[in-house]
C-alpha positions in Angstrom: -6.4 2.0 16.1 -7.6 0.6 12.6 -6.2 1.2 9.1 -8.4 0.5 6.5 -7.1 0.1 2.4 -9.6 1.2 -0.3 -9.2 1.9 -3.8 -8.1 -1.8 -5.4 -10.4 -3.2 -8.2 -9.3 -4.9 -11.8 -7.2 -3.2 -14.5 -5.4 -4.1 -17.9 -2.4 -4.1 -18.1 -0.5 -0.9 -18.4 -3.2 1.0 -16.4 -3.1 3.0 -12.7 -4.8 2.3 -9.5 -4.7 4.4 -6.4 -4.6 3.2 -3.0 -6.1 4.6 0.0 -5.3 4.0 3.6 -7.1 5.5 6.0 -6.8 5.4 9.8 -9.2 5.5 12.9 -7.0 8.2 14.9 -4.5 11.0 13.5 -3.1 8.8 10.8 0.5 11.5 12.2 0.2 8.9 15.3 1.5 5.8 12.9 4.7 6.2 11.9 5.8 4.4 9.5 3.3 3.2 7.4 3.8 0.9 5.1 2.2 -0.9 1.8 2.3 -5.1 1.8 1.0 -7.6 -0.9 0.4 -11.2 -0.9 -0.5 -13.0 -4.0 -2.1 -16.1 -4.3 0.5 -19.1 -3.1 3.3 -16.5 -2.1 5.1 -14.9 1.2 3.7 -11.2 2.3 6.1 -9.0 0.9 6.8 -5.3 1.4 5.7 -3.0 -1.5 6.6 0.5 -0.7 7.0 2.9 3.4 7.1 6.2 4.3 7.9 7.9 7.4 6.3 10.7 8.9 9.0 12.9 7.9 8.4 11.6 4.2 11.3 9.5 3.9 10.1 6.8 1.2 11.3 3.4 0.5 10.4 0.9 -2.3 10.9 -3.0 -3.6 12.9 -3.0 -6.6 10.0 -4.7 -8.5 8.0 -2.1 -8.3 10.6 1.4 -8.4 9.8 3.6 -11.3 5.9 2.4 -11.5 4.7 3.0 -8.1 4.5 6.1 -5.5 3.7 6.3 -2.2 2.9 9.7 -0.6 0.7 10.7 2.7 -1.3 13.8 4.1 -2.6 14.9 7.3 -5.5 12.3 6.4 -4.5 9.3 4.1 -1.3 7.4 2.9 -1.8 6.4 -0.9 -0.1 3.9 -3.1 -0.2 5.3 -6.6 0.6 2.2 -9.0 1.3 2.9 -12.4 2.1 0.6 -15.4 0.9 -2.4 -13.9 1.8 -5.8 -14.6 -0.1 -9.2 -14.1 2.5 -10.0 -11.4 1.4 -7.0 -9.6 -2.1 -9.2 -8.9 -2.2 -9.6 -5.0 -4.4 -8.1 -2.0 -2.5 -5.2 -1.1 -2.5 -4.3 2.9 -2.0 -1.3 4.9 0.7 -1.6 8.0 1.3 1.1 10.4 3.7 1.4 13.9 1.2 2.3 16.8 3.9 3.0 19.5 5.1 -0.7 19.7 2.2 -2.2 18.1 1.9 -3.6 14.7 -1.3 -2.7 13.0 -2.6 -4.3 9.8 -5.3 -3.2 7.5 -8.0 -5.7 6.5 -6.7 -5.6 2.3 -7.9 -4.6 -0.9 -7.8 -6.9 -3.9 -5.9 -5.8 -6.9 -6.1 -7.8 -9.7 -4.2 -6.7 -13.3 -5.3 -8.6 -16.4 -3.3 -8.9 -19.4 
């Protein structure tokens, strides 16, 4: 099974990106998936997960500004009002069963 993020580019400030993340079986097998980023120097940190049965959970930096929703074919990361300190390569995790999979990233870079 593969995930693979797509949809990350550069933005100003205050402007939207949406993330992609598409998977190589029924994306309804992977449960929960989940939205990472690691910027430059820092610890991979948890952005934003939902469960199959929609239940959503977020990092307080980024609550308010960004949504994550999914359909029978994608899970998206919808980023609003971005922020230079949003800058990182943002990576797609899912729960195969017991195994952790982990998209390849998708650079996002915010300038101010």
């Amino acid at each position: 099974v593969q995930l693979v993020e797509s949809g990350g580019g550069l933005v100003q400030a205050g402007g939207s990106l949406r993330l992609s993340c598409a998977a190589s079986r029924n994306i309804n097998s992977i449960n929960p998936i989940s939205w990472y980023r690691q910027a430059p120097g820092k610890e991979r940190e948890l952005v934003a997960g939902i469960t199959i049965r929609g239940g959503k959970d977020y990092a307080d930096s980024v609550k308010g500004r960004f949504t994550i929703s999914r359909d029978n074919a994608k899970v998206y990361l919808q980023m609003n009002s971005l922020k230079s300190e949003d800058t990182a390569v943002y990576y797609c995790h899912g729960r195969y069963g017991n195994i952790n999979i982990w998209g390849q990233g998708t650079q996002v870079t915010v300038s101010s």
